[in-house]
N, C-alpha and C positions, 0 to 999 in steps of 0.2 A: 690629570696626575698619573693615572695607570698607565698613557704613552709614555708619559718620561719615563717612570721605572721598568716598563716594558725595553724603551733604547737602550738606557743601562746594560741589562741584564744583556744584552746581545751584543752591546758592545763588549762588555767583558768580558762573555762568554768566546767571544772570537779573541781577544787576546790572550786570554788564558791558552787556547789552542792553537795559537801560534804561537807561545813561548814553549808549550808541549813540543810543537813539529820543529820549533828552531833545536830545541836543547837534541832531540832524538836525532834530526841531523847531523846538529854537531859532534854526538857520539859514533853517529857510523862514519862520519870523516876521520876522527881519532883512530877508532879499529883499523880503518884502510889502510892509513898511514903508518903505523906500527905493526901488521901481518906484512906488509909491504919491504920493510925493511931498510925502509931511505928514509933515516932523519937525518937530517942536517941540521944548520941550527936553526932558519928558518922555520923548519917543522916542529923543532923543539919547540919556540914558541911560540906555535899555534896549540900547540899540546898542555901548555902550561900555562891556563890561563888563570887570571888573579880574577879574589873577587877584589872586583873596585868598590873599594869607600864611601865614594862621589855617586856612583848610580843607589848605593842604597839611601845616602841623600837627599838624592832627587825625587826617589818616588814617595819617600819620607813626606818631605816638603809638598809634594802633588796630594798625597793622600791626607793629608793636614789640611790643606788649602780648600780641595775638592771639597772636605767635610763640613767645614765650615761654612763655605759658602750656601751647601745645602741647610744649616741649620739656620742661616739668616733666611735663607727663600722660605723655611717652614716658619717661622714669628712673622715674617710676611702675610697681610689680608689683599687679597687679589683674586682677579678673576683666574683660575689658572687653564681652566680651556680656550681664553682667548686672548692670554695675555703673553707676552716673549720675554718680561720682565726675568723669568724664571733661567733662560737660558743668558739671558745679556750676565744676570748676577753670576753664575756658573761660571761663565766664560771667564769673564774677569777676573774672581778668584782661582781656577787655573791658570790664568794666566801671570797673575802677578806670584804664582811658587813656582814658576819658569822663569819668570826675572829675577827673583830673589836667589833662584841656583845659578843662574846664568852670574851674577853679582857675584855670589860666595866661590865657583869655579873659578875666573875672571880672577878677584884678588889671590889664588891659593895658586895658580899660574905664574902671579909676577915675584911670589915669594919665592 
């Protein structure tokens, strides 16, 4: 059990630090572009970015899903240093909040 939550925490820890180094990025691309003093309209919306709906959605529905799945692996009795039970369950409930947004996207598309 203490591997799993050990991968966790690393994994998260790494995206949290990369949506750090994206976002700081994408600030010093803004600066550049505006000291620079070439906007066009292209630039303009590079500049003017929205928040989207849909991604807060998605990780909605990921972080929903993720949860759950962990709380059925915990009412679970299993061996869990040697069982894969743990990650097969995981998987699958993220994966079915990546179809279910893939669905909900897909229909809000053909509207």
């Amino acid at each position: 059990m203490k591997d799993i939550l050990a991968f966790f925490m690393i994994v998260a820890v790494v995206a949290i630090l990369a949506g750090v180094g994206i976002e700081f990025m994408n600030y010093l691309l803004k600066r550049r572009l505006i000291r620079s003093g070439q906007l066009d309209e292209n630039y303009l919306r590079l500049l003017t970015r929205k928040n989207n709906l849909l991604s807060s959605l998605k990780w909605g529905i990921l972080l929903f899903f993720g949860g759950t799945g962990l709380i059925i692996i915990g009412t679970l009795a299993f061996d869990w240093e040697q069982s894969p039970i743990p990650w097969g369950i995981e998987t699958v409930f993220i994966s079915a909040g990546f179809l279910i947004y893939y669905f909900i996207v897909s229909h809000k598309q053909k509207d």
